[in-house]
N, C-alpha and C positions, 0 to 999 in steps of 0.2 A: 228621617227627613234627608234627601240627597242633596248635597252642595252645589247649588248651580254658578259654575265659573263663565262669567259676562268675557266673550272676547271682540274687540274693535274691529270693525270690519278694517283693512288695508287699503281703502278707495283711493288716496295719493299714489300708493303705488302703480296704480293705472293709467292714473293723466299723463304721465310724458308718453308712456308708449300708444296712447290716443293723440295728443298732439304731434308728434312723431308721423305717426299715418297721414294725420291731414295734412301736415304740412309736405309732405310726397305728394299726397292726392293734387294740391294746389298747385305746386311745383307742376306734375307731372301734364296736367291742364294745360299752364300758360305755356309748358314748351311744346305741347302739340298743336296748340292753335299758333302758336310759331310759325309752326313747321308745315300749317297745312296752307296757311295765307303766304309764307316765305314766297315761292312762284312769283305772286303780286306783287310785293315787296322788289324782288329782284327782276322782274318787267322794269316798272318805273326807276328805279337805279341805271339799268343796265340796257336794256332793249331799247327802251323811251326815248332815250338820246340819241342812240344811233339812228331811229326812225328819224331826230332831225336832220343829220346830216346827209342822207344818204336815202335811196331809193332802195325800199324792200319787195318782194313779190309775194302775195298772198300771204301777208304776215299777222298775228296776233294785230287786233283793231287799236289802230291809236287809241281810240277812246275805249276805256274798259268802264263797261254800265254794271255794278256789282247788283247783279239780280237771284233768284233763289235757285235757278240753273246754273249757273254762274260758279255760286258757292257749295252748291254739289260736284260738279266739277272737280274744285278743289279739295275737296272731301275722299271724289273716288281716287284720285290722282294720291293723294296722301298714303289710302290705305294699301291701293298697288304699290307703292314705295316703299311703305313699313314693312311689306308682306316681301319683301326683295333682302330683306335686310338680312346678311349673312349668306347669301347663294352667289353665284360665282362672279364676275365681273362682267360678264355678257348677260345679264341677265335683263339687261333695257333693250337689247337688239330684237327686231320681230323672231316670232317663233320658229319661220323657215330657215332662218341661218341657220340655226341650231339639225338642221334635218339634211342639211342639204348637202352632198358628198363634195369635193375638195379635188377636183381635177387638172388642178392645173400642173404646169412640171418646173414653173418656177417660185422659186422659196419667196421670193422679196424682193424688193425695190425701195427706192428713196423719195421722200418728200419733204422736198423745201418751201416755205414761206417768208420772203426776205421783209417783209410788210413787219411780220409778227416774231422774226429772230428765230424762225424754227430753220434748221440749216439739217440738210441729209435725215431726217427722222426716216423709223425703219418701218416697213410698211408689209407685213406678211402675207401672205398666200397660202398660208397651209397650218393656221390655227388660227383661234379665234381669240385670245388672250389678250385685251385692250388692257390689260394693265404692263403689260413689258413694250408692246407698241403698236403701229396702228394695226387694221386688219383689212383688209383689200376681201370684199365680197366676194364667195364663190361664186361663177357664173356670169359674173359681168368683167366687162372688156378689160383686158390688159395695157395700159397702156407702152405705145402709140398707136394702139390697133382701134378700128374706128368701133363706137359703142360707148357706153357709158361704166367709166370704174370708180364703183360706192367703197369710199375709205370712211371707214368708221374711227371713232377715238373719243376719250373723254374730256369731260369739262369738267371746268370747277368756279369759286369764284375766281372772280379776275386778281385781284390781291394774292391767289395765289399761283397762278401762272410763274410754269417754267416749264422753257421751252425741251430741258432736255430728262424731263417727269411723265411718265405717258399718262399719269393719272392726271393729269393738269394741263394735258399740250395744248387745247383746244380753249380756255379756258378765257382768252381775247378774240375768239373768231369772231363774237360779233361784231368786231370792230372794223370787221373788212370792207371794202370797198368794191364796187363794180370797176373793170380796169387793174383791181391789185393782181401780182402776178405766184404762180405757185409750177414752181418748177419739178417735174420730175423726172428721177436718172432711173437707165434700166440699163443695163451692162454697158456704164459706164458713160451713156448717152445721154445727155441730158437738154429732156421737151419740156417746152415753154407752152404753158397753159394762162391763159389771160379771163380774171373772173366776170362772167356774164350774167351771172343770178346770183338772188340771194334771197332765202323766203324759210318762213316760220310755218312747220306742219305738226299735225296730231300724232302720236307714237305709232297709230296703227296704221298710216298712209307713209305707203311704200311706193310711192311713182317715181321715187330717184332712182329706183331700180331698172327702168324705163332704157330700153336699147336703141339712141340714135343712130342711125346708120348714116348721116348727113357729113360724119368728122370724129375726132376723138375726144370724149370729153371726161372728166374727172368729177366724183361729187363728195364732196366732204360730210359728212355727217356727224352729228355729236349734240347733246342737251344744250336743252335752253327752256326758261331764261337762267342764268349762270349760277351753278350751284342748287339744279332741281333735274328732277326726269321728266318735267309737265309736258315738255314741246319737243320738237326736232329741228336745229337748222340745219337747214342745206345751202353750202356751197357750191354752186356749179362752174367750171373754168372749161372753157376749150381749146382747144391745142392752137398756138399763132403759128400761120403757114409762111415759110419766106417767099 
């Protein structure tokens, strides 16, 4: 007759690394739905108020009606961001930047905003690297040359705004005013640009890229609402004549 030795199964041993899982699983839930309504979040914070004060153009609708288009929206917007994650620091700019050759024969120029404490920021022409400082769209106008010149840069929250962080420079624009002024120096000259618009667009609408031939004009571009990729604001200034 062979000896049969009874052994215990180990089932404790497996509960924490099952509790362990779900409690990631859970975690990793609440910060994605975070992260996917955040946008909303930071609208009402941040956008919402400046819509009191101040007159916007074509902007995200005061009233946001949370409908199931709505929160798709927010859904696709999420996953294009997650899917960003880890690729270069242009990677929110339209795809043509990315295409488009580089002809200009000047390096860079200056942009000041005395409104927001941004003083001389550096504003390239011959790379696209928004994280060291701005970057001046190939193909549109040089300023003070008449046309329109799209500077692009980052944002962040506002709390963390500083003006001399390029990951962060932009990061109070919405706070600007029609009337604030944005000066820009080009070997050594420095034009006075007085801002004229100001308006809330979709990432894939590119009309700031738009060539006025009427005067010279500057457009600021960078995320919103603060600390998302959801939207784009444009700032638009044009040059004061004496």
């Amino acid at each position: 007759m062979k000896k049969q030795i009874y052994k215990k199964s180990n089932k404790h041993s497996k509960r924490p690394a099952i509790r362990l899982f779900g409690l990631f699983a859970a975690l990793f839930g609440i910060a994605l739905g975070m992260y996917t309504f955040f946008p909303l979040v930071s609208y009402e914070l941040y956008i919402k108020p400046a819509f009191a004060s101040q007159s916007f153009a074509a902007p995200i609708p005061k009233t946001t009606i949370i409908t199931q288009d709505y929160i798709q929206s927010l859904l696709k917007n999420t996953a294009a961001s997650l899917s960003r994650i880890g690729s270069s620091s242009q990677s929110w700019l339209p795809a043509t930047y990315k295409e488009m050759a580089i002809t200009t024969q000047m390096s860079s120029y200056n942009l000041s905003i005395p409104t927001l404490g941004i003083d001389n920021a550096d504003v390239s022409t011959i790379d696209n690297n928004v994280d060291i400082h701005l970057v001046h769209f190939p193909g549109t106008a040089i300023p003070p040359e008449k046309g329109n010149a799209a500077i692009f840069g980052h944002s962040t929250l506002p709390q963390w705004f500083d003006p001399k962080n390029y990951k962060a420079i932009f990061a109070t624009a919405h706070t600007l005013k029609l009337g604030d002024i944005i000066n820009i120096t080009v070997n050594n000259r420095v034009y006075t640009y007085k801002i004229m618009n100001i308006s809330i667009i979709d990432p894939d609408n590119t009309s700031y890229l738009s060539q006025d031939t009427d005067g010279s004009y500057v457009s600021i571009v960078t995320c919103t609402p603060p600390g998302t990729t959801w939207k784009r604001l444009i700032v638009k200034a044009k040059l004061e004549t004496n």
